[in-house]
N, CA, C and O atoms as CSV, one atom per row, in Angstrom:
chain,resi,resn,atom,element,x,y,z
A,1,UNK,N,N,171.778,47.745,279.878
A,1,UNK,CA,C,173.000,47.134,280.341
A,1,UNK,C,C,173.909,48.143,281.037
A,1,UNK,O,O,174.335,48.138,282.192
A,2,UNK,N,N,174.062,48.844,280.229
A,2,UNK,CA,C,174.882,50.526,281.172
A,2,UNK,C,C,174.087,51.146,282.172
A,2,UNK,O,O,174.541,52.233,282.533
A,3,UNK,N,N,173.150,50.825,282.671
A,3,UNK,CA,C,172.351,51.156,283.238
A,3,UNK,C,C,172.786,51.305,284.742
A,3,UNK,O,O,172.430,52.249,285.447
A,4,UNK,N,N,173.834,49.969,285.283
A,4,UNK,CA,C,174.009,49.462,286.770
A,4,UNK,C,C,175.274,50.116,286.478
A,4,UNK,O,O,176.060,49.859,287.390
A,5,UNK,N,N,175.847,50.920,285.507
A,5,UNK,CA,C,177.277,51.330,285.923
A,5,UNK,C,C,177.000,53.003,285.676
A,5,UNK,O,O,177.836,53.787,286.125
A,6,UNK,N,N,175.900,53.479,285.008
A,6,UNK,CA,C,175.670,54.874,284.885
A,6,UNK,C,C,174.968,55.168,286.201
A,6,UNK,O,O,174.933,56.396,286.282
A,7,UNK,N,N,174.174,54.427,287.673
A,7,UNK,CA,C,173.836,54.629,288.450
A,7,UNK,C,C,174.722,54.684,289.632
A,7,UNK,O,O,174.262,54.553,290.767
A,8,UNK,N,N,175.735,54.836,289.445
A,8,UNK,CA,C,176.832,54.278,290.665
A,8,UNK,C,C,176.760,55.375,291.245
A,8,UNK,O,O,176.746,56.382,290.537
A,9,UNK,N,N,176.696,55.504,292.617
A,9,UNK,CA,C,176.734,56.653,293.191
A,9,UNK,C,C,178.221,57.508,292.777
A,9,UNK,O,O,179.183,56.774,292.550
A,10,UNK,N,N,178.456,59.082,292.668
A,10,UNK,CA,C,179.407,59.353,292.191
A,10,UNK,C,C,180.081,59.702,293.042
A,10,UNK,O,O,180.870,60.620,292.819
A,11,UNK,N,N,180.022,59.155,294.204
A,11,UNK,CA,C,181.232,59.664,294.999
A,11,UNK,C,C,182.037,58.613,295.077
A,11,UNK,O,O,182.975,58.804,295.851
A,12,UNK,N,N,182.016,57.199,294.378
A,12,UNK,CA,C,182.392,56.244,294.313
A,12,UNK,C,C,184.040,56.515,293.510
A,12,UNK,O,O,185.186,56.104,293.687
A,13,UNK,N,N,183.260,57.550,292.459
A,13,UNK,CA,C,184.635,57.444,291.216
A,13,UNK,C,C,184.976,59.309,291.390
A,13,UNK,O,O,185.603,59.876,290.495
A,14,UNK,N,N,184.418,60.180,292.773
A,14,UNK,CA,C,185.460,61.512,292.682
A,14,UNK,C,C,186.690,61.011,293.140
A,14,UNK,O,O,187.075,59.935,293.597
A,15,UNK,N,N,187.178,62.061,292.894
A,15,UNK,CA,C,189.222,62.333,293.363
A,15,UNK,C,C,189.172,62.683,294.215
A,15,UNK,O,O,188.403,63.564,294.601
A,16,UNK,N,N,190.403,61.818,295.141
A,16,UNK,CA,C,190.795,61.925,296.429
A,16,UNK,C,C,192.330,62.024,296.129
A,16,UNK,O,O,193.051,61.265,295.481
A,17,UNK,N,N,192.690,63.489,296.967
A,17,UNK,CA,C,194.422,63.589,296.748
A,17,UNK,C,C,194.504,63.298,297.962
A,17,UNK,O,O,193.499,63.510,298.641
A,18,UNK,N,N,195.915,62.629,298.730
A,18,UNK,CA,C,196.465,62.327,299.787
A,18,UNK,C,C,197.490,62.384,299.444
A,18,UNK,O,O,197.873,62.092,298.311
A,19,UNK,N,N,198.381,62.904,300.651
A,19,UNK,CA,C,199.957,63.611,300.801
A,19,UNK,C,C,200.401,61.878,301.720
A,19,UNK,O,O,199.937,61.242,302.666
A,20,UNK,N,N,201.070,61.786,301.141
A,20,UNK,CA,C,202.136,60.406,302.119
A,20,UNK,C,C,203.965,60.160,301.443
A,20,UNK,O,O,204.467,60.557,300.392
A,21,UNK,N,N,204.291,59.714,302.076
A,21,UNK,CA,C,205.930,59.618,301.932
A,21,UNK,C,C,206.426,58.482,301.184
A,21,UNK,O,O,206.650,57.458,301.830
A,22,UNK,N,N,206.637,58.482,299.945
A,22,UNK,CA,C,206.905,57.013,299.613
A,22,UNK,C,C,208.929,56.939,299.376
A,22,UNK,O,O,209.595,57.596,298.575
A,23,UNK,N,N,209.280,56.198,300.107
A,23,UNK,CA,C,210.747,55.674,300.322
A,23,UNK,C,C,211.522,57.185,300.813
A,23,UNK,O,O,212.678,57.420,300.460
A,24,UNK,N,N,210.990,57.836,301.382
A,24,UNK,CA,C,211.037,58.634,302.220
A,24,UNK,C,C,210.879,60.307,301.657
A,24,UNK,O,O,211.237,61.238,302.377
A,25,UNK,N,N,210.399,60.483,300.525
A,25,UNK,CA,C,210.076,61.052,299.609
A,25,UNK,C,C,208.730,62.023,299.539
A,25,UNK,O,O,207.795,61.355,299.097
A,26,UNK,N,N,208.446,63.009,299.754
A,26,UNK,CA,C,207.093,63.581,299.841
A,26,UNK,C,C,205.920,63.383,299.144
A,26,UNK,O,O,205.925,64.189,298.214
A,27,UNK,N,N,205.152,62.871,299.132
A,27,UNK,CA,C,204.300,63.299,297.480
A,27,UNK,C,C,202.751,63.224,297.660
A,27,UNK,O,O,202.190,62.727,298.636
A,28,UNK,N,N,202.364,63.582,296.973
A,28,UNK,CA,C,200.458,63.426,297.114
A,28,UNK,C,C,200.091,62.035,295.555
A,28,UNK,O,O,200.773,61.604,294.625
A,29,UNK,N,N,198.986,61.850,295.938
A,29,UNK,CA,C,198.690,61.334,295.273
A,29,UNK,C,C,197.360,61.054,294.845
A,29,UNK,O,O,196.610,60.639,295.728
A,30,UNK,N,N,196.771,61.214,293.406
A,30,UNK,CA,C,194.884,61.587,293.249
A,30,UNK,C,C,194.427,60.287,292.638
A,30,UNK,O,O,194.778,59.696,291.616
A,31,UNK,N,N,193.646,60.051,293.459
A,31,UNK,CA,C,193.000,58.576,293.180
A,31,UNK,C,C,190.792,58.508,293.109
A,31,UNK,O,O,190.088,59.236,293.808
A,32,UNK,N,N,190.542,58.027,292.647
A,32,UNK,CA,C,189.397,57.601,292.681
A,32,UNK,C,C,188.807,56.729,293.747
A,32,UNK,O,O,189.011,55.518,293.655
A,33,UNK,N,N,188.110,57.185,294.732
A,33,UNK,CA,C,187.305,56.905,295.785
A,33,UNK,C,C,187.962,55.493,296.032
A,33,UNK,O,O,188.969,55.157,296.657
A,34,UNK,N,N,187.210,54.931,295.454
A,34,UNK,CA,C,186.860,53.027,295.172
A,34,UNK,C,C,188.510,53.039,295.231
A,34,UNK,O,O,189.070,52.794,296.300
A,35,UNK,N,N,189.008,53.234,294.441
A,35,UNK,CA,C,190.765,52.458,294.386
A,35,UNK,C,C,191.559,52.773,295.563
A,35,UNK,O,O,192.631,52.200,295.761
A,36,UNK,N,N,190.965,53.900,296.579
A,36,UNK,CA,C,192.071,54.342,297.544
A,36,UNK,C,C,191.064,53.222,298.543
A,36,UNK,O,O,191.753,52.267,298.901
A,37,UNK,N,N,189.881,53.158,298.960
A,37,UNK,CA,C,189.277,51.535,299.519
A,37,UNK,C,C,189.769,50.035,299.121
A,37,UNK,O,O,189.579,49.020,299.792
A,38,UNK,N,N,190.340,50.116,298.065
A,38,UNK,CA,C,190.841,48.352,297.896
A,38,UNK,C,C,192.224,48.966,298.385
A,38,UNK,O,O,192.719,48.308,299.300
A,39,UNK,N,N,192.886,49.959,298.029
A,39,UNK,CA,C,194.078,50.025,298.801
A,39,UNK,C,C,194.429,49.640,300.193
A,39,UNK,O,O,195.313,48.853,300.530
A,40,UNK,N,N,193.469,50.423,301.088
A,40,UNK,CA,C,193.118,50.394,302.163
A,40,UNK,C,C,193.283,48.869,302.953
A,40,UNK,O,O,193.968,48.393,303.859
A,41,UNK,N,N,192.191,48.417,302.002
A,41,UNK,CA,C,191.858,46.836,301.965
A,41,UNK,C,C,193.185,45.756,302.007
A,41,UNK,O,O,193.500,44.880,302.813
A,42,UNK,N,N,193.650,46.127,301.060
A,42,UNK,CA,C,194.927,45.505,300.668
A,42,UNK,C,C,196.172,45.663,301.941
A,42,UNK,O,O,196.543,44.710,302.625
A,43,UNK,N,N,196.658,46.964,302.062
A,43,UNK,CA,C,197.295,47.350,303.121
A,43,UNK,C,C,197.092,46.175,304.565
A,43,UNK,O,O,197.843,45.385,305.137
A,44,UNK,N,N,195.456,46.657,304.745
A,44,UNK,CA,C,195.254,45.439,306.129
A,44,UNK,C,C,195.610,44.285,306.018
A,44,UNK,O,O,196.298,43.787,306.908
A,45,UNK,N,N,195.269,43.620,304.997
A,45,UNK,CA,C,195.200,42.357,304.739
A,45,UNK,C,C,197.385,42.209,304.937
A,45,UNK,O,O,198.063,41.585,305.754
A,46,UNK,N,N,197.696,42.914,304.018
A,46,UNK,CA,C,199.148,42.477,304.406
A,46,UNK,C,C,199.442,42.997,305.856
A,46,UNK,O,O,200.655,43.186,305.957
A,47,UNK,N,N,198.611,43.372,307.301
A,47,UNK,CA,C,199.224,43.939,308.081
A,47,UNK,C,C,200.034,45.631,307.916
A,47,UNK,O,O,200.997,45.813,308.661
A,48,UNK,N,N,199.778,46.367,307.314
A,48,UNK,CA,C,200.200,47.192,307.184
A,48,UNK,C,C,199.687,48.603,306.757
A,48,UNK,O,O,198.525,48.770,306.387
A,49,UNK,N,N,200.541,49.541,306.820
A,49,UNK,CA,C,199.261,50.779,307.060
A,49,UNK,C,C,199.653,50.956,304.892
A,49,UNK,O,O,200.492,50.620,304.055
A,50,UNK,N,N,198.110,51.836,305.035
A,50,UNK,CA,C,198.433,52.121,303.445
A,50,UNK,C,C,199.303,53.050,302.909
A,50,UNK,O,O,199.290,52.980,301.680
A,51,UNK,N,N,200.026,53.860,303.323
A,51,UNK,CA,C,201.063,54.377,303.058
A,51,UNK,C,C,202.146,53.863,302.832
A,51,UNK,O,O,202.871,54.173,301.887
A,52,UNK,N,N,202.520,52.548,304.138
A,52,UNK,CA,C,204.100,51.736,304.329
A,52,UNK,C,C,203.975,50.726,302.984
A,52,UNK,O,O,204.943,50.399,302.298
A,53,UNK,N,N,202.814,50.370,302.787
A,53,UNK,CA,C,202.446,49.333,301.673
A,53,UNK,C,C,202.205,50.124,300.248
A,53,UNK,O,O,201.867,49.375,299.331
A,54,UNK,N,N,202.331,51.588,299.903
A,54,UNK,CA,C,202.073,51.950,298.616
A,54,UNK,C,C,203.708,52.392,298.156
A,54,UNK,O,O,204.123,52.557,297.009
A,55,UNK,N,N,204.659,52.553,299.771
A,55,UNK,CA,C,206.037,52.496,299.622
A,55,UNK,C,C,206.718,51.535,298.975
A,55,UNK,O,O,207.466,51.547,297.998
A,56,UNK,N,N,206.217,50.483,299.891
A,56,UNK,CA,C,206.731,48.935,299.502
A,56,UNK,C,C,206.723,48.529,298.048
A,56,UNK,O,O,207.570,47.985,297.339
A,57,UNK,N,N,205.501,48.963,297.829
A,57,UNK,CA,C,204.597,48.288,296.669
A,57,UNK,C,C,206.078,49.626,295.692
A,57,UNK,O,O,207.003,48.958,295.229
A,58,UNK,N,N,206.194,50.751,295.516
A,58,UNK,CA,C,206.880,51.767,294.564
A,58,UNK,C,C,208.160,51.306,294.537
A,58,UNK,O,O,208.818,51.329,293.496
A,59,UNK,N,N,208.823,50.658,296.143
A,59,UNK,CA,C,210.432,50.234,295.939
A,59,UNK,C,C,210.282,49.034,295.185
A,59,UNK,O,O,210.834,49.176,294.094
A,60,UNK,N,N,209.827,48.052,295.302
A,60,UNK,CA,C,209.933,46.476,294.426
A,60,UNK,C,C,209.312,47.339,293.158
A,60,UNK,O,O,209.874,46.975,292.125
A,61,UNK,N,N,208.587,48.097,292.981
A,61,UNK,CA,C,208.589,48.211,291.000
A,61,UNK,C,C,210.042,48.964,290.465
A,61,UNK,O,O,210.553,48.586,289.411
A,62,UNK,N,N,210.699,50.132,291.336
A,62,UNK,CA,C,211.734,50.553,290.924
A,62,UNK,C,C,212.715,49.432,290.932
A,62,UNK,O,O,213.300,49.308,289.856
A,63,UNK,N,N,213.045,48.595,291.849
A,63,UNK,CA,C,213.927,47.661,291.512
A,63,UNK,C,C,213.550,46.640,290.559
A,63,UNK,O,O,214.549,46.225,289.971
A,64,UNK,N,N,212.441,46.062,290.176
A,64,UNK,CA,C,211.914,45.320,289.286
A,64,UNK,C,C,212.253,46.220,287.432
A,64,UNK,O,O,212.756,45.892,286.357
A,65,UNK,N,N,211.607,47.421,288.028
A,65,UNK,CA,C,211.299,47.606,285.937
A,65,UNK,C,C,211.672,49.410,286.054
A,65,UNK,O,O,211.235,50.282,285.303
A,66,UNK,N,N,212.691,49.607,287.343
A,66,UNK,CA,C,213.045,51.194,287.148
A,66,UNK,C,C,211.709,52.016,287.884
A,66,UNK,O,O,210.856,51.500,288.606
A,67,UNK,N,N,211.806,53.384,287.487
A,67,UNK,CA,C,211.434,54.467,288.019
A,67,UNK,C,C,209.590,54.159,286.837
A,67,UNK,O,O,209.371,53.995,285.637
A,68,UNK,N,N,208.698,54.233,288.130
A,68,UNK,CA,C,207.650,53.778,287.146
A,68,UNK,C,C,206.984,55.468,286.375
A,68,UNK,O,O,206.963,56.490,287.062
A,69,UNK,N,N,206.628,55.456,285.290
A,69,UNK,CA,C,206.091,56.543,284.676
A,69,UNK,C,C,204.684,57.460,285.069
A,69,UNK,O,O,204.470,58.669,285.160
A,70,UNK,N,N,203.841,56.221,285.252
A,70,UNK,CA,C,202.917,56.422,286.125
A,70,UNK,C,C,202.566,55.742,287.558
A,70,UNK,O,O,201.714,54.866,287.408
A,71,UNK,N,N,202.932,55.881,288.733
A,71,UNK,CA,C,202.696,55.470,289.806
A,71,UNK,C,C,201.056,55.219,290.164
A,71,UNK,O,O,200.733,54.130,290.637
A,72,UNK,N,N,199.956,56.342,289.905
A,72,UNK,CA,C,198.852,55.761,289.782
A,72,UNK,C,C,198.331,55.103,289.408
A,72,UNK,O,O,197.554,54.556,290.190
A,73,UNK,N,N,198.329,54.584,287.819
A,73,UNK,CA,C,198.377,53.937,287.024
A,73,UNK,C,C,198.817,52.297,287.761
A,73,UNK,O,O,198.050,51.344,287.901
A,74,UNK,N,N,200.327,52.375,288.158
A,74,UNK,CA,C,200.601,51.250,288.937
A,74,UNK,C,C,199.318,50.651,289.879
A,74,UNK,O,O,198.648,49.629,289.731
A,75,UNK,N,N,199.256,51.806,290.991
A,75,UNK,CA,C,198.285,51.380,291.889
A,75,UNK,C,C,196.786,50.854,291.703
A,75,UNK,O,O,196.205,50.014,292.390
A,76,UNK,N,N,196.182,51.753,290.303
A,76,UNK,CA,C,195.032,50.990,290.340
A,76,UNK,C,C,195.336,49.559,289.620
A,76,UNK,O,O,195.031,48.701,290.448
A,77,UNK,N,N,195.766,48.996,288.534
A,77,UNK,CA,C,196.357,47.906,288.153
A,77,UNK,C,C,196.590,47.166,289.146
A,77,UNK,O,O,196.414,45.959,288.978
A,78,UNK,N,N,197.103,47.702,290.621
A,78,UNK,CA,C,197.186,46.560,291.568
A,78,UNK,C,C,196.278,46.614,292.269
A,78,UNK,O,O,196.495,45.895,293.244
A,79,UNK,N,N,195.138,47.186,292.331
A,79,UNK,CA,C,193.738,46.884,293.198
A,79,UNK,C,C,193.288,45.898,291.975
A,79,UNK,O,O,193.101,44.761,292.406
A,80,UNK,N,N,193.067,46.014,290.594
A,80,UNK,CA,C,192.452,44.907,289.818
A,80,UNK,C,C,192.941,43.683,289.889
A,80,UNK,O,O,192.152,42.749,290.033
A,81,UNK,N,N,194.408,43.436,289.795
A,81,UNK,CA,C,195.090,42.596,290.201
A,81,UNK,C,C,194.409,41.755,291.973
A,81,UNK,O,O,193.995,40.602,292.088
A,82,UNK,N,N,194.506,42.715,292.985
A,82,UNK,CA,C,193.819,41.820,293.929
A,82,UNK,C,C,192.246,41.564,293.432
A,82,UNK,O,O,191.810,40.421,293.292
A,83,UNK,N,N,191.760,42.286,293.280
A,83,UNK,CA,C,190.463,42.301,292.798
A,83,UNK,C,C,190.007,40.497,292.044
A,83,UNK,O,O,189.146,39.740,292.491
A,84,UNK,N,N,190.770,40.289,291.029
A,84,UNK,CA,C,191.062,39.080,290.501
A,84,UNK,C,C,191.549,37.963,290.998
A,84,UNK,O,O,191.483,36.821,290.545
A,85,UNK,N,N,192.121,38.426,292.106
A,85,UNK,CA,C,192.667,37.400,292.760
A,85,UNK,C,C,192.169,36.939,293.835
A,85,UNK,O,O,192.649,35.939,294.368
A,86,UNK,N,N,190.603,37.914,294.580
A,86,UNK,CA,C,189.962,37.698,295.483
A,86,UNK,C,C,188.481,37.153,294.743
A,86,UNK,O,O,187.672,36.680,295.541
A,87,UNK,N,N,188.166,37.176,293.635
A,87,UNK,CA,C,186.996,37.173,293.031
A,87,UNK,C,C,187.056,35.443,293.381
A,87,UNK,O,O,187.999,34.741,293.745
A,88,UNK,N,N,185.582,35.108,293.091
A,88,UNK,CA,C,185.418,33.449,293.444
A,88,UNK,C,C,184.916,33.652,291.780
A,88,UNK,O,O,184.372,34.561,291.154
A,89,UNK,N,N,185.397,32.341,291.466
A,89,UNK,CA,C,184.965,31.983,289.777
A,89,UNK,C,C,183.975,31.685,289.915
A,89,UNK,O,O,183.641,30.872,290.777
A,90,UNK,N,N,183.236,32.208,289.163
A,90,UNK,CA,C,181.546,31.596,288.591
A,90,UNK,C,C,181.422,30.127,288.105
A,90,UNK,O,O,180.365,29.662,287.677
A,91,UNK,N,N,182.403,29.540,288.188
A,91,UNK,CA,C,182.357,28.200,287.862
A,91,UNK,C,C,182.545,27.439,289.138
A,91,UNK,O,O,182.212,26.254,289.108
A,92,UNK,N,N,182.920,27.821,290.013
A,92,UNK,CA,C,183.300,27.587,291.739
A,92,UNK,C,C,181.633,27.770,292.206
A,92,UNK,O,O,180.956,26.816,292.590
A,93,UNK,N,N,181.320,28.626,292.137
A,93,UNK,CA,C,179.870,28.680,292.706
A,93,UNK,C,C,178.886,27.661,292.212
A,93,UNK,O,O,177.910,27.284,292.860
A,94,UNK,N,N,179.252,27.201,290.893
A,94,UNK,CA,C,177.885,26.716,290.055
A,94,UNK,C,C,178.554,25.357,290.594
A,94,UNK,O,O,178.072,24.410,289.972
A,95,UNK,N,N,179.510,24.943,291.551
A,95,UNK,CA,C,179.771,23.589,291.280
A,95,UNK,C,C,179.399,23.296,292.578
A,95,UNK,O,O,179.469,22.120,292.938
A,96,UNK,N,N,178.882,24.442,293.619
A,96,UNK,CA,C,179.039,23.525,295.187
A,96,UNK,C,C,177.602,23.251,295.329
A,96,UNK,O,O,177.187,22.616,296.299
C-alpha cells in the first residue's frame, strides 16, 4: 500500500526557496516542489501571477485572523483546500 507513495519521484517533495514581496514586504519562502505547482496553478486560474496571489492570499488572512504564525503552513492548507475543491467525487464518476 505505501508502496505508490514511497516511489514518488523525489524531486516532487525537495525544497524550493523563492524570494517575492508580500504586501510590499521582502521575504523568501521554502516550499515543497508539488505545493509551489498547485500554487502556480491556482495563481492562473485566478488570473494572476503567483506572487500578487500569495500577497493577496497573506493580506485577507491578516485581516481575517491577524498576523498568521505560519505563512507556509497557510499556503500548503490552501493548495489542499483547492485540491478538494477541484477533485471530482468518486461517487460523480460511478454515476455517469
Amino acid at each position: 500500500m505505501c508502496r505508490m507513495y514511497a516511489e514518488q519521484v523525489p524531486d516532487r517533495y525537495a525544497l524550493t526557496t523563492r524570494r517575492l514581496r508580500l504586501n510590499g514586504q521582502s521575504t523568501s519562502i521554502r516550499l515543497e516542489n508539488t505545493f509551489w505547482h498547485i500554487l502556480d496553478d491556482i495563481a492562473a486560474a485566478e488570473g494572476m501571477t503567483t506572487p500578487g496571489f500569495m500577497s493577496k492570499l497573506h493580506a485577507e488572512v491578516i485581516e481575517l485572523h491577524g498576523e498568521p504564525a505560519n505563512f507556509s503552513s497557510v499556503l500548503r492548507c490552501t493548495c489542499l483546500i483547492y485540491l478538494e475543491q477541484t477533485a471530482t467525487p468518486s461517487h460523480a464518476i460511478a454515476a455517469e
